[in-house]
C-alpha positions in Angstrom: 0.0 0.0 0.0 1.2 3.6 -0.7 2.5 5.8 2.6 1.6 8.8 0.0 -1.2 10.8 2.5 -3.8 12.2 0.0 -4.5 16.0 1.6 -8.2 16.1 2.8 -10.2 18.4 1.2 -12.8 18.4 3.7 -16.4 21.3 3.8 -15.7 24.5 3.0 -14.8 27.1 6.1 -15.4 30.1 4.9 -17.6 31.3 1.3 -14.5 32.3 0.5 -12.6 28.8 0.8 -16.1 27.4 -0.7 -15.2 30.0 -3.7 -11.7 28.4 -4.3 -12.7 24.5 -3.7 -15.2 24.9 -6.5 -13.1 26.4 -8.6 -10.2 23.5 -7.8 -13.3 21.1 -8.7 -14.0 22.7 -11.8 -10.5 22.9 -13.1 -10.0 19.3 -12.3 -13.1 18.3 -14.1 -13.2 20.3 -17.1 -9.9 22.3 -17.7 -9.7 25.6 -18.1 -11.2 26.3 -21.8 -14.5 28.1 -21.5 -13.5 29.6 -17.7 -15.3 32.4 -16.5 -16.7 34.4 -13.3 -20.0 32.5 -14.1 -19.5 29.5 -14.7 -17.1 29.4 -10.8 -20.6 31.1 -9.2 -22.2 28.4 -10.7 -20.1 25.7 -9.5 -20.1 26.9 -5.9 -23.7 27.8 -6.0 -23.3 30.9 -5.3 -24.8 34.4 -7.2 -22.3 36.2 -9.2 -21.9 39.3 -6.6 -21.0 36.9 -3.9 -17.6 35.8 -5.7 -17.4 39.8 -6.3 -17.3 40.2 -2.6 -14.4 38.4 -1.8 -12.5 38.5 -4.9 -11.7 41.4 -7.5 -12.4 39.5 -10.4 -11.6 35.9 -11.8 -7.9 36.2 -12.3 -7.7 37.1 -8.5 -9.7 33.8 -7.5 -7.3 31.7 -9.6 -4.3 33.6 -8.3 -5.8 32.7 -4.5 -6.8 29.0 -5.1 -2.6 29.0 -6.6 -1.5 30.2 -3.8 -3.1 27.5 -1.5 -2.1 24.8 0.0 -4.7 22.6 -1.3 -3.1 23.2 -4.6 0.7 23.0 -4.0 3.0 22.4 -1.5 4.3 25.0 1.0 7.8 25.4 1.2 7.8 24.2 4.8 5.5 20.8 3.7 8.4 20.4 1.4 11.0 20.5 4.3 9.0 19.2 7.1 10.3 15.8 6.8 14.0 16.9 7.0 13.8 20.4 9.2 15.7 19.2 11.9 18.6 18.5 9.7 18.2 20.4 6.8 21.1 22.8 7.4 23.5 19.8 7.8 22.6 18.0 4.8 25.2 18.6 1.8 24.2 21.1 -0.8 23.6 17.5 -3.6 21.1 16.0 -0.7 19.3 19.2 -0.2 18.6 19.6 -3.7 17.2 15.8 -4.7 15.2 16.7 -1.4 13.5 19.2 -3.3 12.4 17.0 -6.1 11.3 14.2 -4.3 9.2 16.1 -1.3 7.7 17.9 -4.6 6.3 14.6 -5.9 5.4 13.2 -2.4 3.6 16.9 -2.4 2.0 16.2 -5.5 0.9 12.5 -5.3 -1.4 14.0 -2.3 -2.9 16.0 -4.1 -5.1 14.4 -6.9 -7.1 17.2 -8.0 -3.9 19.0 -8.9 -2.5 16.2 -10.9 -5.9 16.5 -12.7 -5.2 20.5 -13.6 -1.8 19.4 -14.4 -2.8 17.2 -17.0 -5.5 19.8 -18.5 -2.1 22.3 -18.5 -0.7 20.4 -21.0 -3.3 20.5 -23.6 -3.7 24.2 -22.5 -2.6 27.2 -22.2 -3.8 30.9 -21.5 -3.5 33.7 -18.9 -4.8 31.1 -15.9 -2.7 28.4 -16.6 0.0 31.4 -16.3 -1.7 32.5 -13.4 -1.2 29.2 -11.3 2.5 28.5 -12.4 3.6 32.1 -10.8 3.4 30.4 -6.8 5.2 27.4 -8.1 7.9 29.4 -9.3 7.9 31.1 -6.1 7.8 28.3 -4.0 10.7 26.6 -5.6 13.1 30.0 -5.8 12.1 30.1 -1.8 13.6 26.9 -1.2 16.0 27.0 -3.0 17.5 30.5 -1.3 17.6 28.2 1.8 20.4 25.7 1.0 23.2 25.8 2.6 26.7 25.0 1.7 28.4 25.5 -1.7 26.6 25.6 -5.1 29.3 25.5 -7.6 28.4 29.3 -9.8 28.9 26.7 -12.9 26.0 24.5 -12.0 22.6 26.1 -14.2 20.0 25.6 -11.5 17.1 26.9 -13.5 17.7 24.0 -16.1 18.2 21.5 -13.7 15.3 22.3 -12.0 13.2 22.5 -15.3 14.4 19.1 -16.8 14.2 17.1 -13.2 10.8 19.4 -12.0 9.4 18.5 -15.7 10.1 14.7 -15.2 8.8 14.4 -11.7 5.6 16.9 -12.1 5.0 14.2 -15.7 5.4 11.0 -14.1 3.0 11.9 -10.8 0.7 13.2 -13.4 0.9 9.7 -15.9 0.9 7.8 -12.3 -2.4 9.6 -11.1 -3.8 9.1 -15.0 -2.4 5.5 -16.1 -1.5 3.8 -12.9 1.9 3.0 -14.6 4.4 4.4 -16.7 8.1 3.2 -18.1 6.8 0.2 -15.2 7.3 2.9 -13.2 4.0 4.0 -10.2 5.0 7.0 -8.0 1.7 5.7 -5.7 3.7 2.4 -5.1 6.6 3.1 -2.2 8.9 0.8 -3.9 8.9 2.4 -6.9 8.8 6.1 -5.4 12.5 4.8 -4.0 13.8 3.7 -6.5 12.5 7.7 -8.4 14.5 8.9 -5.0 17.7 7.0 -5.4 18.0 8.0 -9.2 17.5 11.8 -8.2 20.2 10.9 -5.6 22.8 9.9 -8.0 21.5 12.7 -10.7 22.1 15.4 -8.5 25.2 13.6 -7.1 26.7 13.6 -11.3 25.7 16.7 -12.0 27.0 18.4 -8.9 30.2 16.5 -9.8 30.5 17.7 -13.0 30.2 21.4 -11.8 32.5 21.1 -9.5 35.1 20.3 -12.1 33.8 22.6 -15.2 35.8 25.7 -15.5 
């Protein structure tokens, strides 16, 4: 059985938190083609001038429901498992940490997989919208390593080429159960992911060290 802990969605708190669970719903059902202030109302049963009330317009509830835990790990989720000895770690472990508490982050969370997957048959100013707080969230952990980065190393393309392959293979894992006989909902399989990033980050760290 997986140890992945699927995040609880659980009853709206608030109209407001009712606001952005509908519109996590709807985005998980249908995408984002054909989004708009009406159709969210609509989904959360509520009149048009409610969602007015709490939000400035649509691009303000999507920025919100980005910025949310129920849609992407915080930055302490990512480091809760390791905060006690975070500092210590060297610079290679800290790094693979981030990719593999990112997938353990995502594999909780279903519904994002399911917007995931409708992001890569679309794209438009909310699909924009929702990948700003990723890019935050990552730039914020990654201002906490410690130790020495070599200035060679090209984080932003190691990030994008490892982020890519872990944010595709929760989403083909949530999809298709399986892919390359890989299942990131299966624990032995999510080790075997975590000792590849290991050595990954271990070669490429390597390999700056030594690059002029």
């Amino acid at each position: 059985m997986s140890g992945v802990k699927v995040i609880p969605i659980g009853k709206p708190r608030t109209v407001r938190q009712r606001i952005l669970e509908s519109l996590g719903d709807l985005l998980a059902r249908q995408g984002f083609d054909g989004l708009s202030l009406d159709v969210v109302a609509k989904a959360a049963g509520l009149e048009r001038a409610v969602l007015l009330r709490h939000f400035q317009d649509l691009d303000d509830i999507v920025t919100a429901f980005g910025q949310s835990a129920a849609f992407w790990p915080t930055v302490a989720e990512l480091r809760e498992e390791v905060a006690d000895r975070f500092a210590s770690m060297p610079p290679r472990a800290q790094l693979a940490h981030f990719f593999k508490a990112t997938i353990r982050g995502l594999l909780a969370r279903p519904r994002t997989l399911d917007i995931l997957a409708w992001e890569l048959m679309t794209r438009n100013r909310y699909t924009r919208l929702l990948e700003y707080p990723r890019v935050r969230a990552a730039l914020e952990f990654f201002e906490t390593v410690t130790g020495e980065v070599p200035e060679s190393l090209d984080l932003t393309a190691v990030v994008a080429v490892l982020g890519g392959a872990g944010i595709f293979l929760s989403v083909r894992s949530r999809q298709s159960g399986v892919f390359g006989g890989l299942n990131l909902y299966d624990d032995t399989d999510r080790e075997r992911v975590d000792r590849v990033l290991d050595l990954l980050l271990s070669g490429i760290l390597r390999e700056a060290e030594v690059r002029p």
